[in-house]
C-alpha positions in Angstrom: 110.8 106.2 99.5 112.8 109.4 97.9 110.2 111.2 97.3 109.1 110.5 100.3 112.6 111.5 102.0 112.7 114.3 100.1 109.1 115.4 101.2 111.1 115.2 104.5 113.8 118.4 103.7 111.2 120.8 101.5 113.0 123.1 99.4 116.1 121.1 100.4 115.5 118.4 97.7 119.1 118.5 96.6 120.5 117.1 99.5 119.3 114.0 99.0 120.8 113.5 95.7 124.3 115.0 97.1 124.0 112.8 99.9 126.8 110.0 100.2 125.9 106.6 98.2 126.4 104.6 101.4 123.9 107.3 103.9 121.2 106.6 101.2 121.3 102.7 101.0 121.1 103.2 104.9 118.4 105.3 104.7 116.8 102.7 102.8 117.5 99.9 104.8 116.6 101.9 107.7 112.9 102.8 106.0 113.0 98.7 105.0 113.1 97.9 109.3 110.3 100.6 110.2 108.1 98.9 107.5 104.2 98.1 108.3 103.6 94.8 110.5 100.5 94.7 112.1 101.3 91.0 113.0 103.2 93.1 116.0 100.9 95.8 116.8 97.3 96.5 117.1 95.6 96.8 113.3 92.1 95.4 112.9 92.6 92.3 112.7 95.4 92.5 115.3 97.3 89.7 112.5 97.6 90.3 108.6 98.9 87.6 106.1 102.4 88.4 105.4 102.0 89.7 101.6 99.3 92.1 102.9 99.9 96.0 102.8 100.4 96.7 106.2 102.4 93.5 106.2 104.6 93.2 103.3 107.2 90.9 104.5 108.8 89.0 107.4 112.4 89.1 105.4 114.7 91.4 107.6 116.7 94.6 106.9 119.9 94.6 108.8 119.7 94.7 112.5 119.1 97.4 114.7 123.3 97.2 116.5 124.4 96.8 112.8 122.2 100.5 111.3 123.2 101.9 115.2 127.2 101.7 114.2 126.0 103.1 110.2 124.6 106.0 111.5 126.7 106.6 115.4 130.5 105.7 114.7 130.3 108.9 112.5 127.9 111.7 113.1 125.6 111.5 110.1 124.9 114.8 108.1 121.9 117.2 109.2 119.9 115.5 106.2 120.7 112.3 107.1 119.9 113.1 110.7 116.5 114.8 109.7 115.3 111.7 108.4 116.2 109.2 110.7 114.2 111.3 112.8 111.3 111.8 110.5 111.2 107.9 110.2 111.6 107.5 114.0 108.9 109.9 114.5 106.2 108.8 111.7 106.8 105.3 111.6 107.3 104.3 115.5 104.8 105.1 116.7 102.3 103.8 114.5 102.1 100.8 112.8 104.9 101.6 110.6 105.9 101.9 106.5 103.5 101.4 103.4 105.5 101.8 100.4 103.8 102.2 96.7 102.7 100.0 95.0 104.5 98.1 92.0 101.9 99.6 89.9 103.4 103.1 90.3 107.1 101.8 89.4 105.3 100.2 86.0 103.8 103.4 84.9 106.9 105.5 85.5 108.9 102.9 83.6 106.5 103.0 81.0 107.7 106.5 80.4 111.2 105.3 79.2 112.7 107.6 81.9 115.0 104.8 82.8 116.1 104.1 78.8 116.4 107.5 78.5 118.9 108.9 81.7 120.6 105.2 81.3 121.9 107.1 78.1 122.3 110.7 80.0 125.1 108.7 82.3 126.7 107.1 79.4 127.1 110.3 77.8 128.5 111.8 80.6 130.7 109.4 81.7 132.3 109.0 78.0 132.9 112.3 76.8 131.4 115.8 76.4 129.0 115.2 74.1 126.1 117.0 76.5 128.6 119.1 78.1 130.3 119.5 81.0 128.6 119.1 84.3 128.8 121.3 87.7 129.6 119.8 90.8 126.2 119.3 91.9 125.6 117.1 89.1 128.8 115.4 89.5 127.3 114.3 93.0 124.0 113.4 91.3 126.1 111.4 88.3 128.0 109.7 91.1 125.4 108.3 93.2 122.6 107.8 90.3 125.0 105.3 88.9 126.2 103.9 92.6 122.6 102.9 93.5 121.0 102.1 90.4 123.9 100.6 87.7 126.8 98.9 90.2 126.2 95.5 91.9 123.9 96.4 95.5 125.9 95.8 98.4 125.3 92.1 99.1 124.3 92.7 103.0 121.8 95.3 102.1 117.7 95.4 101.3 117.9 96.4 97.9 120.3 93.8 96.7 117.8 91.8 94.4 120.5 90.9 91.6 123.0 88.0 91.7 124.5 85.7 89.1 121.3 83.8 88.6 118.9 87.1 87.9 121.6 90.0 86.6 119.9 92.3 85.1 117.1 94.7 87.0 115.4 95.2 84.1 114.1 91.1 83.9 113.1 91.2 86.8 110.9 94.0 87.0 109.7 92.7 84.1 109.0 89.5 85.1 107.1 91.3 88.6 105.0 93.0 86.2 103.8 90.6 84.2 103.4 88.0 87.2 101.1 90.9 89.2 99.5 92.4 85.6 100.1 89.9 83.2 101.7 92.9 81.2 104.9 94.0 79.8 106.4 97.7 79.4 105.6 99.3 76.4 108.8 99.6 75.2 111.6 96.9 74.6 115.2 97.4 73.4 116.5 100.5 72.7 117.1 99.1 68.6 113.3 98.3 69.3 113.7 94.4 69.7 111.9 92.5 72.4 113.5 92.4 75.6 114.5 89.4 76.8 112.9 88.1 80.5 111.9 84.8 81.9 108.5 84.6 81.8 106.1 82.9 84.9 103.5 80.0 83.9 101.4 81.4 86.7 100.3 85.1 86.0 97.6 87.2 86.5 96.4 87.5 82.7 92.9 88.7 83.7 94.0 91.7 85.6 93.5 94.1 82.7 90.4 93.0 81.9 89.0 93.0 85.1 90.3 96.1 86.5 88.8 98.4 83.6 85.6 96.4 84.1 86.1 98.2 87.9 86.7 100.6 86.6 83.4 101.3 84.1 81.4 100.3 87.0 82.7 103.1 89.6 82.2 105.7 86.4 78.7 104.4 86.2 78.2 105.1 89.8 79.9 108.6 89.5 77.7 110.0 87.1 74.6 108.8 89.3 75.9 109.6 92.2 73.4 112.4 92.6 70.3 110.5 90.5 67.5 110.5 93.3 64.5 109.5 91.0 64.1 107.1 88.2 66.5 104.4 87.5 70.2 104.3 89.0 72.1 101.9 87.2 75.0 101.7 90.1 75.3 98.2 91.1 77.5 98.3 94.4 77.0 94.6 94.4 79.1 94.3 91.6 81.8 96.9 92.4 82.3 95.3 95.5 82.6 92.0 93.5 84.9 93.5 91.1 87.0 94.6 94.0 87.0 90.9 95.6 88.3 89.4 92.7 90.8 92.2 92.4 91.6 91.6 95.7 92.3 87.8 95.6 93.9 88.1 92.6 96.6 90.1 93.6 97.3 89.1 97.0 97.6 85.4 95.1 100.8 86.8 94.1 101.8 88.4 97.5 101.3 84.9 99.7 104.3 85.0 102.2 105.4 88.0 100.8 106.6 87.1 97.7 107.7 90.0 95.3 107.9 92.2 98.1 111.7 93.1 97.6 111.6 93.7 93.9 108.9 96.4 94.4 110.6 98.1 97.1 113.9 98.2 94.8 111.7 98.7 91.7 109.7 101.8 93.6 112.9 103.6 94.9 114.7 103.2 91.7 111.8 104.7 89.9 111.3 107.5 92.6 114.6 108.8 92.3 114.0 109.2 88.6 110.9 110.8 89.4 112.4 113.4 91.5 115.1 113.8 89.5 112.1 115.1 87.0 109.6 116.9 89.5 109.8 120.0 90.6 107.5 120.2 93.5 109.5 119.3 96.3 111.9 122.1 95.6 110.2 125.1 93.1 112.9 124.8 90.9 115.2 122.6 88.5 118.0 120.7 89.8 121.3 121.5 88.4 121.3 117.9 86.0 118.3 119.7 84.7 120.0 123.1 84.1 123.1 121.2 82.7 121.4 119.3 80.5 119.1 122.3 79.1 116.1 120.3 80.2 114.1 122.9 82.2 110.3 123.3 81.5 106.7 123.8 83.0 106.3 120.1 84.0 108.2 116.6 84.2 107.0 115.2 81.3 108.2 118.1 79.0 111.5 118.2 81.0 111.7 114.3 80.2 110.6 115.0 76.7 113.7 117.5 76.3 116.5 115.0 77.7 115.0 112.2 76.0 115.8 114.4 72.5 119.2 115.6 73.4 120.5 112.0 73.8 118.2 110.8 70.6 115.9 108.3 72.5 112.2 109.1 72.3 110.1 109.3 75.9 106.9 108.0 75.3 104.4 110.5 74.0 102.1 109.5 76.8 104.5 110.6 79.3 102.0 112.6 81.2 99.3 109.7 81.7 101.9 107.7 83.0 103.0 110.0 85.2 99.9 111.3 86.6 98.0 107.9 87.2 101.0 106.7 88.7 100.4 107.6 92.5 96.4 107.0 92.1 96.6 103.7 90.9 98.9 103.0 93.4 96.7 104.1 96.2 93.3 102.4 95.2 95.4 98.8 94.5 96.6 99.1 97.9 93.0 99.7 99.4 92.1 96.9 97.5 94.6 94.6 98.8 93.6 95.3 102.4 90.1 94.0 101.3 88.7 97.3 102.3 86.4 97.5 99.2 85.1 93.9 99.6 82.2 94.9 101.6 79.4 96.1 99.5 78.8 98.9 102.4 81.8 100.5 101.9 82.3 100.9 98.1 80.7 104.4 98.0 83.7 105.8 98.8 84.8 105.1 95.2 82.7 107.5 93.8 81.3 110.1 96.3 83.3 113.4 95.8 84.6 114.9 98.3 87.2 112.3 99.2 90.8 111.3 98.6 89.7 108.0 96.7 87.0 109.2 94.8 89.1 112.0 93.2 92.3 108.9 92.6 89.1 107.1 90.8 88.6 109.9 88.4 92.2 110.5 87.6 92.7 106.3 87.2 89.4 106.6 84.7 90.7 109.3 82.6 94.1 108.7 82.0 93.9 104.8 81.6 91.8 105.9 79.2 94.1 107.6 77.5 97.3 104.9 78.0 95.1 102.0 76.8 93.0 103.7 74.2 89.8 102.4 75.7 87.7 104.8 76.7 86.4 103.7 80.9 83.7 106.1 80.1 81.5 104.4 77.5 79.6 101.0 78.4 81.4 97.7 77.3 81.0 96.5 74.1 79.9 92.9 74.0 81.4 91.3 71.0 79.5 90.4 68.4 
């Protein structure tokens, strides 16, 4: 959602991370009530199962009297006020809010870039070790740590912790390996496991199935344009493929389940993201200038923190980071079933389009993060 807010104010990115604590867990909230539910409006079918992208949950964000005195009793700020409109305006009249999916807050964890700024703010907050900070990063300091490392306010969307699940991290774990049957790359910072309760029920097969999709659409792409001789492509099993995917993953979603912990888990991840990217605003934001981090891209600004406070980002930084919004997009289209219908799965892999071009970049780079290669047939074992 941050980056989403912050596509909202362009050039004006640091506003949002100077913005009060309390206007941005409104804002959330806020984005939380205009969320998709076509069980309301007029989607095709005119009712989706609750767990279903354009109907995540039925849970409710706080009610519409309650945000009306957040954001009335006090004039909010020209930001805050620019995206309560923006959401007013985008998501009323249509039929409302698709966040990311979990996958994009498991490659940008996979990063370390939470490991690595949880140790930026404990530097900062005991001693001078990195230096001292201007006032803008101060703000940043202040809220980074009031929305991410203090106990959510209890009332509010993103309070997923309590005394029976305290610690964030677990539970995104424990999401990621319930919807991928996988775990982060990375464990303790002393490099022991990290500790998280583990589900019976899991979707174990994901990985293997999802790069079998994903050799299939390759095998497509490279005869997209074969008119003669024999075309290999079998959109029968592509559309298979994405079936299976399909059921697999809404198995996890039924009545919304897990819906909370990926919102919390995608705007905690986002606001790390931003913190690193530089396209929303052309140029580093002053935590980057303070800490001497500034560079050509986010990975090599990562890269730079992650050496000043002595905890190494992963090297694959910028696989992570680039699959990250791709694979989020095609796992959504494949949770509305839209790829289920054999007609439909050329959009995979003719160019020209939005999905075929997310396909490519999901190809290459989990080629790269898994050291498979998506390109060469699959090898049967012997």
């Amino acid at each position: 959602m941050f980056i989403w807010f912050a596509s909202v104010l362009p050039g004006l990115a640091n506003d949002l991370f100077t913005m009060h604590p309390a206007d941005l867990v409104a804002l959330l909230d806020y984005a939380w009530d205009h969320r998709a539910n076509e069980a309301l409006g007029t989607g095709t079918p005119p009712v989706q199962e609750t767990g279903d992208p354009r109907r995540r949950s039925e849970v409710p964000g706080l009610t519409g009297s309650w945000m009306g005195q957040f954001f009335q009793t006090t004039p909010p700020s020209a930001s805050v006020q620019l995206i309560v409109n923006a959401i007013n305006n985008t998501f009323t009249n249509c039929n409302g809010l698709i966040w990311e999916h979990l996958s994009y807050a498991y490659m940008v964890e996979n990063t370390r870039v939470l490991d690595v700024f949880r140790r930026v703010i404990q530097e900062l907050l005991h001693g001078e070790k990195l230096g001292l900070m201007h006032e803008d990063t101060q703000q940043w300091l202040r809220t980074t740590e009031a929305l991410w490392y203090t106990d959510p306010a209890p009332l509010f969307i993103g309070a997923v912790a309590s005394h029976i699940r305290p610690d964030l991290g677990a539970s995104r774990r424990n999401a990621y390996q319930r919807m991928f049957g996988m775990d982060l790359n990375h464990g303790m910072d002393g490099g022991g496991a990290y500790p998280y309760p583990k589900s019976e029920t899991a979707n174990n097969d994901f990985v293997s199935m999802f790069e079998e999709f994903l050799r299939e659409v390759w095998i497509a792409m490279i005869n997209v344009t074969n008119f003669s001789g024999p075309k290999p492509t079998d959109d029968a099993k592509i559309a298979n493929l994405a079936t299976r995917l399909h059921d697999m993953l809404m198995s996890r979603r039924v009545y919304g389940t897990i819906s909370l912990e990926e919102f919390k888990a995608i705007c905690m991840l986002q606001w790390f993201d931003l913190t690193l990217s530089d396209e929303p605003r052309g140029s580093n934001l002053p935590i980057i200038v303070d800490l001497r981090a500034e560079a050509a891209s986010p990975e090599e600004r990562l890269f730079k923190i992650a050496q000043r406070v002595g905890l190494p980002a992963h090297g694959l930084s910028k696989s992570y980071l680039q699959i990250a919004f791709p694979i989020s997009r095609i796992l959504i289209l494949l949770e509305t079933a839209a790829m289920n219908d054999v007609t439909a799965v050329q959009a995979l892999y003719t160019p020209g389009s939005q999905i075929e071009s997310d396909m490519r970049t999901i190809i290459m780079h989990w080629s790269v993060i898994s050291g498979r290669d998506m390109k060469a047939g699959k090898i049967a074992p012997s």
